[in-house]
C-alpha positions as CSV (number, residue, x, y, z in Angstrom):
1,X,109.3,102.8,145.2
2,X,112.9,104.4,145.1
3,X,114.9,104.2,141.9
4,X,117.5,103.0,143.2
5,X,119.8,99.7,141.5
6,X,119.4,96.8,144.1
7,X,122.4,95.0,142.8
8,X,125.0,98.1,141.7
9,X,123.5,101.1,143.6
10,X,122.8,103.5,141.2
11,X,120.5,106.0,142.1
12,X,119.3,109.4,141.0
13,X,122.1,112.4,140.1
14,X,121.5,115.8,140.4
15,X,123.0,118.2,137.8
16,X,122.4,121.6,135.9
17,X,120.7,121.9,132.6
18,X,122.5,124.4,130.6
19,X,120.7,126.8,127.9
20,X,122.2,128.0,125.0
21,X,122.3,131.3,126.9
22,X,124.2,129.5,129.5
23,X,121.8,130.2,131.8
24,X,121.6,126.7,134.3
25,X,118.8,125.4,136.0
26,X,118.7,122.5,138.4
27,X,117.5,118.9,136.7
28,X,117.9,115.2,137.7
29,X,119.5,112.1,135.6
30,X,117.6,109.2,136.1
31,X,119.2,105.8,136.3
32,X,118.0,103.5,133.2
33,X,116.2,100.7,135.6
34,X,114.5,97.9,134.3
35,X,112.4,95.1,136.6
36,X,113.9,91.9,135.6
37,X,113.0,88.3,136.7
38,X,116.4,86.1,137.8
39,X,116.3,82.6,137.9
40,X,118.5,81.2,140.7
41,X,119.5,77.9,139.7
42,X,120.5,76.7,143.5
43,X,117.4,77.1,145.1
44,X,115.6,76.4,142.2
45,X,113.4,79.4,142.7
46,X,112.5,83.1,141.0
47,X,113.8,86.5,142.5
48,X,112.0,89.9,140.5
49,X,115.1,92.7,140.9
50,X,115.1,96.4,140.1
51,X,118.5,96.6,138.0
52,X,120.6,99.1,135.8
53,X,120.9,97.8,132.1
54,X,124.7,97.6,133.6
55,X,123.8,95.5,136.3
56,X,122.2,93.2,133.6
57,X,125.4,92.7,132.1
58,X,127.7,92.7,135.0
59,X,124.7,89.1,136.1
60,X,125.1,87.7,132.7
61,X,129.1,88.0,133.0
62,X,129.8,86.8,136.8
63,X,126.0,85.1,137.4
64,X,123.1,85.8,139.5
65,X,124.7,84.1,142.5
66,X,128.0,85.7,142.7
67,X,126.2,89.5,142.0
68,X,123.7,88.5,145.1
69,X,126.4,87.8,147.1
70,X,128.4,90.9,146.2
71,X,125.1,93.0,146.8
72,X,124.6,91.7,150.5
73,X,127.8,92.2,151.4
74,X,127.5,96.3,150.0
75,X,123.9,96.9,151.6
76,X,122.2,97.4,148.5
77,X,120.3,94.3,148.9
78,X,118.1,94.0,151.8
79,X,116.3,90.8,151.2
């Protein structure tokens, strides 16, 4: 499974870690993705997402339905 957000797009960044030597070696920041179940009140039905802890606030502010519709029209959601 990728780790990537399905409603905001985050996805993995690629950075340095840097020693106290300054010396830098390569690492990764991983987005902080939770699987969440959404209940969508106009079809009466369930959806499971993979989301951000953002994209959990950003539903609870503007709903489930209006960050669906925002996610289709972006490509992150597929389904």
């Amino acid at each position: 499974m990728s780790r990537i957000c399905e409603i905001t797009g985050k996805k993995l960044m690629v950075g340095n870690s840097v020693s106290h030597s300054n010396i830098k070696t390569k690492r990764k920041f991983y987005p902080n993705l939770q699987t969440k179940r959404f209940f969508i009140p106009e079809t009466e039905s369930w959806i499971t997402l993979k989301v951000s802890a953002q994209a959990i606030r950003t539903i609870s502010k503007n709903g489930i339905t209006a960050c669906l519709k925002e996610a289709r029209e972006k490509g992150f959601l597929t389904r």
